[in-house]
C-alpha positions as CSV (number, residue, x, y, z in Angstrom):
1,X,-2.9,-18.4,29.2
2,X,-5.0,-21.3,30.7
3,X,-7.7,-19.7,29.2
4,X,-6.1,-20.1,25.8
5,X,-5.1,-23.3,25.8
6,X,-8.5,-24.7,26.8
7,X,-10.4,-22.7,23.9
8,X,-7.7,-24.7,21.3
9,X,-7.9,-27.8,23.3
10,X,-11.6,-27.8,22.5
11,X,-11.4,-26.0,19.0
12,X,-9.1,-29.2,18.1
13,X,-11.3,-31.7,19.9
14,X,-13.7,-31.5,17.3
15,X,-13.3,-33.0,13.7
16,X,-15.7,-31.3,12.2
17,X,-14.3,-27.6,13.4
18,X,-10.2,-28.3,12.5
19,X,-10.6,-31.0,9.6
20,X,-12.2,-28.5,6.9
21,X,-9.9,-25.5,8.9
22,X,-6.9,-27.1,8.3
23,X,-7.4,-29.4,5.3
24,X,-9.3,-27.0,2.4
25,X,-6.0,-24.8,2.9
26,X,-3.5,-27.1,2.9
27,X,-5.4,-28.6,-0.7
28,X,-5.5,-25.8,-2.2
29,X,-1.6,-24.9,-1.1
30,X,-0.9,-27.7,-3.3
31,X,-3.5,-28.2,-5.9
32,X,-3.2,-24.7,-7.0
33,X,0.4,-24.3,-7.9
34,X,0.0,-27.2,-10.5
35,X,-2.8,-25.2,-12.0
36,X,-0.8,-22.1,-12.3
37,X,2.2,-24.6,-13.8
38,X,-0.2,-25.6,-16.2
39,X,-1.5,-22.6,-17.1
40,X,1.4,-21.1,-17.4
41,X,3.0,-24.2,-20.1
42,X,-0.2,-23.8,-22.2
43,X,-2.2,-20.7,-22.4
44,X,0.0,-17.9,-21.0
45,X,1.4,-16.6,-24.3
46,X,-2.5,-15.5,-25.3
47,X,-3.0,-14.5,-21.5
48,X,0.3,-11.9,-20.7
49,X,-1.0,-10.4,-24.1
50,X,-4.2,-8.7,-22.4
51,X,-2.9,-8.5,-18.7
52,X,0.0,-5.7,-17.5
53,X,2.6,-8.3,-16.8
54,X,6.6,-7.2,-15.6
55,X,9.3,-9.0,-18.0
56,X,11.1,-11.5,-16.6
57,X,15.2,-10.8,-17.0
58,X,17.5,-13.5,-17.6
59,X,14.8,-15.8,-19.3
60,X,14.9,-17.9,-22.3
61,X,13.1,-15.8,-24.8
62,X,10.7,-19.3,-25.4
63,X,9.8,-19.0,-21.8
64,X,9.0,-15.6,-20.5
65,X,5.5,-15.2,-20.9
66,X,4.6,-18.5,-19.2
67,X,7.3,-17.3,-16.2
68,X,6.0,-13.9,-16.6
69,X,2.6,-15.3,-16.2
70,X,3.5,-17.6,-13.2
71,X,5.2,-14.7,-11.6
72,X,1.9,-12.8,-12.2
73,X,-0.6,-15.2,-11.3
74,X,1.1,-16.9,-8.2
75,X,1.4,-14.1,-6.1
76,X,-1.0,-10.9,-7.8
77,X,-3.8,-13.8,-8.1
78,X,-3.3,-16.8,-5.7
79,X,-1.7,-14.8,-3.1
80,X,-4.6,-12.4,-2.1
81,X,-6.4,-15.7,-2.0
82,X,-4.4,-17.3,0.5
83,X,-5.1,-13.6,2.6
84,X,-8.5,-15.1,2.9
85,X,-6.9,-18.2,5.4
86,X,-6.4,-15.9,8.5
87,X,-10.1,-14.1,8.0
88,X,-11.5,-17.2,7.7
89,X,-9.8,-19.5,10.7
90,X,-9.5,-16.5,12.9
91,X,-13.6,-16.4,12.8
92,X,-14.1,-20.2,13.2
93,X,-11.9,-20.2,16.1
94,X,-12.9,-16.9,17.8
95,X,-16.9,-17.2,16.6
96,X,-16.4,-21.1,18.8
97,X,-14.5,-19.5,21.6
98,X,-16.9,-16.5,22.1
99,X,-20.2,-17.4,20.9
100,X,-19.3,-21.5,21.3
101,X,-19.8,-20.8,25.1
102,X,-23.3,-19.4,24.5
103,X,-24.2,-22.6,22.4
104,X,-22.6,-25.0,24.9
105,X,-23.9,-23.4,28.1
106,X,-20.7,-23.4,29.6
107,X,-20.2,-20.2,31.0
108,X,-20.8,-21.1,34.3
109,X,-17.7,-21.6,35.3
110,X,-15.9,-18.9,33.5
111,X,-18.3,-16.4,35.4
112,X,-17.1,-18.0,38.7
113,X,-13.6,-18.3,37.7
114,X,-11.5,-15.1,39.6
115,X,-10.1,-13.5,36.2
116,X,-10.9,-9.9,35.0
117,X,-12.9,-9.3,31.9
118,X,-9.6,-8.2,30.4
119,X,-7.3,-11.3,31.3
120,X,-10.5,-13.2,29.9
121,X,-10.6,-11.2,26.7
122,X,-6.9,-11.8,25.9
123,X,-7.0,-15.7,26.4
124,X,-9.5,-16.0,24.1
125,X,-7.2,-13.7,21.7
126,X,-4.7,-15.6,21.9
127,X,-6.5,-19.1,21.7
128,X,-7.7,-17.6,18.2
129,X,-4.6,-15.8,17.1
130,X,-1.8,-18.5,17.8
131,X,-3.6,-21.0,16.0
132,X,-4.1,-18.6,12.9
133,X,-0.8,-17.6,12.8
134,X,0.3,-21.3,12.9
135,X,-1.6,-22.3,10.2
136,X,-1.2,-19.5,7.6
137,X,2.6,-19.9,7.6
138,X,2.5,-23.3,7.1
139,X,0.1,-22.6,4.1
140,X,2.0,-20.1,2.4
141,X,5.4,-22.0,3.2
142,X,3.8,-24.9,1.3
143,X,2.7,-23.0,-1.1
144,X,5.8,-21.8,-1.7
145,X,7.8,-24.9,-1.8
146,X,5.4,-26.0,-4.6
147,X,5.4,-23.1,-6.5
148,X,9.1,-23.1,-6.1
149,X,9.5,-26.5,-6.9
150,X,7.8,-26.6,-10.4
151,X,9.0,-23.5,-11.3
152,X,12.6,-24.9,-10.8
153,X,11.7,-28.4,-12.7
154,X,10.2,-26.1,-15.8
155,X,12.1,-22.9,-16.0
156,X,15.1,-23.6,-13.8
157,X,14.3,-20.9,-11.2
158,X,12.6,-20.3,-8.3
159,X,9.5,-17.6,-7.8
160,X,9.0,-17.0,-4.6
161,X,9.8,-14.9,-2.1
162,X,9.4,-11.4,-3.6
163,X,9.7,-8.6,-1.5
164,X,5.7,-8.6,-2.5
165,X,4.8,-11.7,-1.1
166,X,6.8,-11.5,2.0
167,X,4.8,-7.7,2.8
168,X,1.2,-9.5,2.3
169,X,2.4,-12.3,4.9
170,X,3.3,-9.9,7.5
171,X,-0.6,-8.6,6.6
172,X,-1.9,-12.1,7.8
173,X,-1.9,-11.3,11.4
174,X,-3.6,-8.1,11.3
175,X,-6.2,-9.3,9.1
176,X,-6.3,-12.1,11.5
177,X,-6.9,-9.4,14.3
178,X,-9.2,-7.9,12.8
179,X,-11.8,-10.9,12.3
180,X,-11.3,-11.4,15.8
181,X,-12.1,-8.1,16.9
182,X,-15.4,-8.3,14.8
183,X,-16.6,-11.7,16.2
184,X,-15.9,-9.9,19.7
185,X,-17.9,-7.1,19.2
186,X,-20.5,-9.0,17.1
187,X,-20.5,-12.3,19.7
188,X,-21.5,-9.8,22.2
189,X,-25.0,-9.3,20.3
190,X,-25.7,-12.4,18.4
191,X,-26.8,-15.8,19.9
192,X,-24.6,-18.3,18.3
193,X,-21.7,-19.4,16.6
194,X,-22.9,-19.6,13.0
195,X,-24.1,-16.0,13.2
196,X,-20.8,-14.4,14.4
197,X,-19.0,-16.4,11.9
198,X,-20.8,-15.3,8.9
199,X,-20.8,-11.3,10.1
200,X,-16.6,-11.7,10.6
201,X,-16.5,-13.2,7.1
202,X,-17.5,-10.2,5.3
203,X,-14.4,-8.9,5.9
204,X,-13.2,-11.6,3.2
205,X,-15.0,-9.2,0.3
206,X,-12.2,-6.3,0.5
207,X,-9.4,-9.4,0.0
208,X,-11.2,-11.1,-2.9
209,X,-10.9,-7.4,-5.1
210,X,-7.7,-7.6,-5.0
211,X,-7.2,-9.6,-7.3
212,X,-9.4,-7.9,-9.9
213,X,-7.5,-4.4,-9.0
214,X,-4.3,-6.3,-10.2
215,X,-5.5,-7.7,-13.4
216,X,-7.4,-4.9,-14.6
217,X,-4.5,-2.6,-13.7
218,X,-6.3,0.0,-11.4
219,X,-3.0,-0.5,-9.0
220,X,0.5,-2.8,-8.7
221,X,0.7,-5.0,-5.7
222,X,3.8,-3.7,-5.2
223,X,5.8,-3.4,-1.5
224,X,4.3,0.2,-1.4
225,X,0.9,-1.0,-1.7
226,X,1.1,-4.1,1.0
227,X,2.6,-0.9,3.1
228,X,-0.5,1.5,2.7
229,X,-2.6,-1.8,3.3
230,X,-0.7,-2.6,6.5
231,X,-1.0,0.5,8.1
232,X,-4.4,0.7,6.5
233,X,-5.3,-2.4,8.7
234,X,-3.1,-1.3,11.9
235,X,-5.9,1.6,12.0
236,X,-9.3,-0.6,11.6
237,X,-7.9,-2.9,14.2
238,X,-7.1,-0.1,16.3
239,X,-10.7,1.3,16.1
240,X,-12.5,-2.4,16.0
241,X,-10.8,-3.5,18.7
242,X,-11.3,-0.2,21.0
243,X,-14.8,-0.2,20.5
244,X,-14.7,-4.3,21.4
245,X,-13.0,-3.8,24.0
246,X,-15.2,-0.9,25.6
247,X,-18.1,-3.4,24.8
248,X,-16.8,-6.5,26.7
249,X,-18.1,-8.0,29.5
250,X,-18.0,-11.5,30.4
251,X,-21.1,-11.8,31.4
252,X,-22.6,-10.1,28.2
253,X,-20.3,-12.3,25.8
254,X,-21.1,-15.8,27.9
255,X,-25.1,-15.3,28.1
């Protein structure tokens, strides 16, 4: 645990790592439900038309294609999106743990220090993970609350939670996981930080299709799918992280 605590003490030392971590999040948590608000007022009619969106019940006829549409867009759309927040801090904060100590030439005193390679291995988890976790529920809570909070001031109800958006939450950490997993493996066999971070990020690609799988129609983002993708990802981070962990070894990671 010391271990942990002193990778986030010096992840959140630096300005320049946690300002654009925590701040290009917690814009867009806000900025982006007044989009979808205004979206939804003014061109959702001529949108819901061409895009397979479920009736709202219990809905002033005037109004359900611009709920329908805020429905749609604010957690088949915006929500994958916000998927993206765990891959992305997850990799800062692991690819400056791991491959940070390389840069900084501080390994020194993590070689000398009497730990295993596995009690070293999970502070560094954990100084990525808790941090992650942290941060993407306080996202999608404010995200929520502002999505909620329009949707109540135009159409007297609130949007969120769904069952939906409550499944791709519980996906955060295991996406989170895995990004961590990859800059493990990858932090072993690259020289700095900016290398490991930009291998882990690939693993934003599958995320940003979702999207495009929803509005073209090829599958619902449904509970059952958030299911097959949860066990889906319990699998790759059982596999990344097995062949991480058989790779591991201080001194290979710190040099």
């Amino acid at each position: 645990m010391a271990i942990a605590i002193k990778d986030i003490r010096e992840v959140f030392s630096s300005v320049s790592i946690y300002g654009p971590m925590i701040g290009v999040p917690l814009f867009f948590a806000v900025a982006l439900p007044f989009l979808t608000v205004y979206v939804a007022l003014h061109a959702a009619p001529s949108i819901a038309s061409r895009i397979a969106i479920t009736p709202i019940a219990n809905v002033a006829k005037s109004q359900v294609d611009s709920l329908s549409f805020m429905y749609f867009f604010a957690i088949n759309v915006l929500g994958p999106i916000f998927l993206t927040i765990p891959i992305f801090t997850a990799s800062v904060i692991a690819a400056d743990s791991f491959a940070g100590e390389k840069e900084r030439k501080t390994s020194e005193n993590l070689l000398a220090a009497p730990i295993t390679n596995g009690e070293l291995l999970l502070g560094k988890i954990l100084a990525s993970l808790i941090p992650t976790i942290l941060l993407t529920l306080a996202v999608f809570g404010i995200y929520g609350a502002t999505v909620n909070f329009l949707s109540i001031r135009e159409f007297s109800t609130a949007v969120l939670p769904t069952p939906t958006w409550l499944m791709m939450l519980a996906s955060a950490p295991l996406l989170a996981l895995a990004a961590i997993a990859v800059v493990v493996f990858v932090s072993a066999h690259v020289r700095g930080i900016k290398e490991a971070q930009q291998i882990s990020t690939l693993l934003v690609l599958p995320i940003l299709l979702i999207p495009f799988i929803s509005i073209l129609g090829i599958a619902n983002l449904d509970v059952a799918f958030f299911a097959y993708v949860i066990a889906a990802l319990c699998i790759v981070d059982t596999v990344i992280f097995y062949i991480s962990v058989k790779d591991f070894k201080k001194e290979k990671i710190l040099y």
